[in-house]
N, C-alpha and C positions, 0 to 999 in steps of 0.2 A: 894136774892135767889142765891143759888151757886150750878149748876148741879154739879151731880159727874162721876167721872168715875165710869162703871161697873167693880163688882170684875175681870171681866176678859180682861180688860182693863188698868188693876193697876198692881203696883208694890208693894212688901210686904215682910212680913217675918211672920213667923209662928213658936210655939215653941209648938212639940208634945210631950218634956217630957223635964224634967231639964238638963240643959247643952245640949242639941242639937235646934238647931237654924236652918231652912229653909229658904232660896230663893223663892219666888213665882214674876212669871215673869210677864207681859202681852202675852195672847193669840192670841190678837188681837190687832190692831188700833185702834183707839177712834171712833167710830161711827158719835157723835156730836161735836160740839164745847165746849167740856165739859175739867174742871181740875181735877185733883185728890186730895183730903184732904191734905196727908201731901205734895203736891206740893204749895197749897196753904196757909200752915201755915209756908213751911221752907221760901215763898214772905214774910209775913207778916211778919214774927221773923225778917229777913234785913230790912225789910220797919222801922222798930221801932228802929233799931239799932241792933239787936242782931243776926249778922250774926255768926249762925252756918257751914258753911263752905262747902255748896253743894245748889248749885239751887234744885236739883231736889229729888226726893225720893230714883230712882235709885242711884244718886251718893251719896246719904246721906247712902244708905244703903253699896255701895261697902266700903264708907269710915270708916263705923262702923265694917266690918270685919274684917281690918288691912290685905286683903293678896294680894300677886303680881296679875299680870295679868294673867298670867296663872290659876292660884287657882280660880281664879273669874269665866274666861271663862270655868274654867271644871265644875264647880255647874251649870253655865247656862246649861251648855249641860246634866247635870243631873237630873235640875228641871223638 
């Protein structure tokens, strides 16, 4: 069994129409001792060999946007 994080406890992205792409953040801190989904499969992809190049969901998602820091921290502030 694998608890999960609540949606509002996770990290994401969301696509409301073709070509625009959203951030969605966590609300909150994890309540339980719980992982989130794609935390758990970008472990398991390394574990096998096939490290995609981010531990986590957040940094897998900053690295799939390609933008500086600044760009990054102004979506969080707009999510």
């Amino acid at each position: 069994m694998l608890p999960d994080h609540t949606p509002l406890e996770s990290w994401g992205e969301f696509t409301p129409r073709a070509g625009v792409t959203g951030v969605m953040q966590p609300v909150v801190s994890p309540v339980y001792n719980t992982r989130a989904t794609g935390d758990v499969l970008l472990a398991s992809s390394a574990r096998l060999g096939h490290d995609l190049g981010a531990s986590t969901l957040r940094d897998y998602a900053r690295k799939a946007h390609k933008v500086d820091d600044d760009a990054w921290n102004s979506a969080l502030q707009k999510a």
